[in-house]
C-alpha positions as CSV (number, residue, x, y, z in Angstrom):
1,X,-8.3,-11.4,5.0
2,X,-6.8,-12.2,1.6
3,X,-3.8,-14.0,3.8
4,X,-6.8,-16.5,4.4
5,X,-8.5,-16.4,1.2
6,X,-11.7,-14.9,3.4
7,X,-15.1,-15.8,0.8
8,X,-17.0,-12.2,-0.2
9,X,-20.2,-14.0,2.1
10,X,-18.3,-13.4,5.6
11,X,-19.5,-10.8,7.3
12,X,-16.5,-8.9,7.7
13,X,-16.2,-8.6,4.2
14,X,-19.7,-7.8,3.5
15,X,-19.4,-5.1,5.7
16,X,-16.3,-4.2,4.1
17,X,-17.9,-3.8,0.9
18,X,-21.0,-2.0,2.6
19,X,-19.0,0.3,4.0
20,X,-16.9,1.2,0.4
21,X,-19.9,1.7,-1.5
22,X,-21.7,4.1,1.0
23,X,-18.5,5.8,1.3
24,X,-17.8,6.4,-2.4
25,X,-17.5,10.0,-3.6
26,X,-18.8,9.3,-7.4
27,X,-17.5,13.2,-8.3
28,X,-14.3,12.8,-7.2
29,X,-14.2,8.8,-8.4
30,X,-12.4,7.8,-5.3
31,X,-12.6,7.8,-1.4
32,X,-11.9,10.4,1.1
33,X,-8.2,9.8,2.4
34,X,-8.6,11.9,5.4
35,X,-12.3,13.0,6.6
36,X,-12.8,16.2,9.0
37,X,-13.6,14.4,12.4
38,X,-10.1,13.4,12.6
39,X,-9.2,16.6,14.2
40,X,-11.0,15.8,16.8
41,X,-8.5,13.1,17.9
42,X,-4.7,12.5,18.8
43,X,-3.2,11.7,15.3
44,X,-0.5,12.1,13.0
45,X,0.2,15.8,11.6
46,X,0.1,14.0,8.3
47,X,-3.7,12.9,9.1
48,X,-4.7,16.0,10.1
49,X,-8.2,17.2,7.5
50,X,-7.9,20.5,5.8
51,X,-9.8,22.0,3.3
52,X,-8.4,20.2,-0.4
53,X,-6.0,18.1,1.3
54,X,-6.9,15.4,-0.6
55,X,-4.5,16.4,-3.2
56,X,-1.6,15.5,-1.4
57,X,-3.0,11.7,-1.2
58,X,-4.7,11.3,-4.6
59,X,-5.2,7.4,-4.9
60,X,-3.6,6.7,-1.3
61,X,-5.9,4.2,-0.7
62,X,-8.4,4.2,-3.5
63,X,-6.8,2.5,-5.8
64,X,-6.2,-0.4,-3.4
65,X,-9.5,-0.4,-2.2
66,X,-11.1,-0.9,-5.6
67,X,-9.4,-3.8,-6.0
68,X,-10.5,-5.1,-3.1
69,X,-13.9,-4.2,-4.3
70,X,-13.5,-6.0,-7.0
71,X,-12.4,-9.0,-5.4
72,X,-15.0,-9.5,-2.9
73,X,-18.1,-8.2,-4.8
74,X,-20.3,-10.0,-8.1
75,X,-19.4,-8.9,-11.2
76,X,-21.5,-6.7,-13.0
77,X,-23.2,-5.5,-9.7
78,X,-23.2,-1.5,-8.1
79,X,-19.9,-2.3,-6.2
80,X,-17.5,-4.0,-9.0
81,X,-18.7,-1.2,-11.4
82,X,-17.8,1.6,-8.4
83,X,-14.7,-0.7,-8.6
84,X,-13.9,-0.5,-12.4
85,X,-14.7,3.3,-12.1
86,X,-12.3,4.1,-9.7
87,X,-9.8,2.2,-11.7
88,X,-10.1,3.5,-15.0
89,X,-9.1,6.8,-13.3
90,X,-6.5,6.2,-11.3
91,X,-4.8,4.3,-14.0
92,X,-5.0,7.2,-15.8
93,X,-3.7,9.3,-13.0
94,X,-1.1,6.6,-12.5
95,X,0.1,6.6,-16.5
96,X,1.0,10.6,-16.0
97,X,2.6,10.4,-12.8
98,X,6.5,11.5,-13.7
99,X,6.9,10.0,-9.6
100,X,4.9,8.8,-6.6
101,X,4.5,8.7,-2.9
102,X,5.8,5.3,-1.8
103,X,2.6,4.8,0.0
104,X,1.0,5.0,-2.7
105,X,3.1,2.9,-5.1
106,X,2.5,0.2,-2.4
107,X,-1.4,0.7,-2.8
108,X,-0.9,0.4,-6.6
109,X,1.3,-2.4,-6.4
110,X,-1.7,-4.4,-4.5
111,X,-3.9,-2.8,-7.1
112,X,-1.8,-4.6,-9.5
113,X,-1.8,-8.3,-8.0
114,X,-5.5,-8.0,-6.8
115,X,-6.3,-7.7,-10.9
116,X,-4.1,-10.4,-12.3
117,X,-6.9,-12.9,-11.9
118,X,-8.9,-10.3,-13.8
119,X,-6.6,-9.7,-16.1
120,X,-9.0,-10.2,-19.5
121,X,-11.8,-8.2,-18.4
122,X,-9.1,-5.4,-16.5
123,X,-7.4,-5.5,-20.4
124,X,-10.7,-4.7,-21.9
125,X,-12.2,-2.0,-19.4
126,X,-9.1,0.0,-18.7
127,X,-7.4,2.6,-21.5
128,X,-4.0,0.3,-20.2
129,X,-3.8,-3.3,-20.2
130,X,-2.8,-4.6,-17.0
131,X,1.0,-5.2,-17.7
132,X,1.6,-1.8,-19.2
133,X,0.4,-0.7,-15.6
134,X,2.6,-3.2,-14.0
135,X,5.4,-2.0,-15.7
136,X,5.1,1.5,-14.9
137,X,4.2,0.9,-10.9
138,X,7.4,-1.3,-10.8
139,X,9.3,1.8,-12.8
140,X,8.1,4.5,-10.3
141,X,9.0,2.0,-7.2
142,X,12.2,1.8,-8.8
143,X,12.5,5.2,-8.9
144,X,11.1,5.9,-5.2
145,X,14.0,3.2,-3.6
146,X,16.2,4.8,-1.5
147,X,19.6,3.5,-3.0
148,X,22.0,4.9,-0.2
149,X,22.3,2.8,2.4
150,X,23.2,5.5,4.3
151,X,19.9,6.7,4.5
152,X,17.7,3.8,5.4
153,X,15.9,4.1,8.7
154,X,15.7,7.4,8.4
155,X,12.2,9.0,8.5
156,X,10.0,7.5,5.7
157,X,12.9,6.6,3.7
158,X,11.9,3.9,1.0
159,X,14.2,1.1,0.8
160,X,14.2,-1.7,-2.1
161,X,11.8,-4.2,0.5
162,X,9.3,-1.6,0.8
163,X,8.8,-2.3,-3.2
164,X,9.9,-6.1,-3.3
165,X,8.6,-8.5,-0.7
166,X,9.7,-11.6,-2.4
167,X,12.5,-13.4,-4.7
168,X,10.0,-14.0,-7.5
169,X,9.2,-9.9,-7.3
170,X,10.7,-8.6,-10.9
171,X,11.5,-6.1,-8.9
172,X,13.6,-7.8,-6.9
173,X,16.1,-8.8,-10.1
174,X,16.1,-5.4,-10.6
175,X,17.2,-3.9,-7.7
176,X,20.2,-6.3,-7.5
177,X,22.6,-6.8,-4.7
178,X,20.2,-3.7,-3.0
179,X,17.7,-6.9,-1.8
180,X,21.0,-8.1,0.0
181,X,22.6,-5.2,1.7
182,X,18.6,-4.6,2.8
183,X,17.9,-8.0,4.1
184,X,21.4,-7.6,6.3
185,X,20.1,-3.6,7.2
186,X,17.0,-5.6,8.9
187,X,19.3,-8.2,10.2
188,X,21.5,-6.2,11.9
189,X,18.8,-2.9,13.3
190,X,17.0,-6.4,15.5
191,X,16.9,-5.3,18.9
192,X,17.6,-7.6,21.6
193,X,13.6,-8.4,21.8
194,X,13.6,-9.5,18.4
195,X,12.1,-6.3,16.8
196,X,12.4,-2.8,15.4
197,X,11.9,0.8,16.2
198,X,10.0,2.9,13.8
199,X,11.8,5.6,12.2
200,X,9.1,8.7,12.5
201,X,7.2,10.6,14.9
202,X,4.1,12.7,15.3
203,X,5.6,15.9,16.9
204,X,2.8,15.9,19.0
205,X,0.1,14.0,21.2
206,X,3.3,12.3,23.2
207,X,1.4,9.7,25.2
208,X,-0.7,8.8,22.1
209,X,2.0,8.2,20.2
210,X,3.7,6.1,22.2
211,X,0.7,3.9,21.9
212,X,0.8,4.0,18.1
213,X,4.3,3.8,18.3
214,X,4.0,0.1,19.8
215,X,1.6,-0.5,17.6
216,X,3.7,0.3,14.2
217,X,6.4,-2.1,15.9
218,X,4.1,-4.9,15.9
219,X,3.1,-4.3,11.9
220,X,6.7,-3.9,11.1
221,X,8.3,-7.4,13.0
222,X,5.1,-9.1,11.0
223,X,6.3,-7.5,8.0
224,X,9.5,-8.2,7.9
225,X,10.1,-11.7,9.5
226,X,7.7,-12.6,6.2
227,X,10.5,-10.9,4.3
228,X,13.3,-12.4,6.0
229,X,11.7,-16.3,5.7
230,X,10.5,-15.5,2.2
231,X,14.3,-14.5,0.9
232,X,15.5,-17.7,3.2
233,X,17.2,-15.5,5.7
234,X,14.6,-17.2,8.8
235,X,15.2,-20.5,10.1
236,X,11.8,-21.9,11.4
């Protein structure tokens, strides 16, 4: 939806919004990560609801989904202050963080470029203005980067194009000749049907997974053929 500049009167989007603002837990100042019925169903071991498991994914997705919030909804209404709520906090939580979950850098990160056409009002709300919070997501993505080679592929190893999608990234100057030796990794791990494998499995539900599996194949060739054609390594 933001690929197509979607206007907050869609439907979609209103239900999107709907949905965030009924969902809200205003004690905890974020959304639930994993909710209880998901036992019920194949899934993901890392899915699976316990009792205080949303430790383990602290702003994995909130922080992303309160700047969508603020994106799609009035300002000054229930949903963009829900929005400016669940912000204040998780920059907070971001500030003290000594590392992060790559995941979750990635839902900061789009935190990050949601608010930089808010930047003014972001700068007067928030205890950090918006590129002292840039600066620290791009320090822990740096950090999180897998930076032997050796390694990528491998489970949910981060590589430098998990953090840096795009020449212009600063992120991309940073990492160096890494954005190189990545874009040839994805070059030369192409199968002969013009995708990839995914790097993980569940451990369990077998024929569910293989489903999923598919699935994740289909995000990743999106993902990076917009990488490849982005850092001119796609003739189209």
């Amino acid at each position: 939806m933001m690929d197509i500049e979607a206007k907050p009167e869609l439907n979609v989007v209103q239900k999107l919004v709907n949905y965030l603002e009924l969902t809200y837990m205003p004690d905890k100042k974020l959304w639930q990560s994993v909710v209880p019925s998901n036992n019920e169903y194949p899934h993901a071991p890392w899915w699976h609801w316990t009792e205080g498991v949303q430790e383990n994914w602290a702003y994995n997705p909130s922080a992303e989904l309160a700047g969508f919030l603020l994106h799609w909804s009035p300002p000054g209404n229930s949903a963009s202050e829900i929005g400016w709520e669940t912000i204040k906090n998780a920059v907070v939580y971001l500030m003290e963080a000594d590392k992060m979950d790559r995941h979750e850098i990635n839902n900061f990160q789009q935190l990050v470029k949601l608010m930089s056409k808010q930047e003014t009002e972001f700068d007067s709300r928030i205890n950090y203005p918006l590129k002292q919070t840039a600066e620290k997501v791009n320090a822990l993505a740096y950090k999180a980067a897998g930076k032997n080679k050796g390694k990528w592929g491998l489970g949910y190893t981060a590589t430098p194009l998990d953090f840096a999608e795009h020449p212009e990234d600063s992120l991309s100057m940073k990492f160096g000749t890494l954005i190189d030796d990545n874009l040839d990794f994805y070059i030369e791990q192409i199968s002969n049907e013009g995708i990839w494998d995914i790097s993980w499995s569940w451990g369990q539900f077998d024929n569910e997974f293989q489903i999923a599996r598919n699935y994740w194949k289909g995000i990743i060739a999106v993902k990076r053929y917009k990488i490849l054609h982005s850092f001119g390594r796609l003739e189209v």
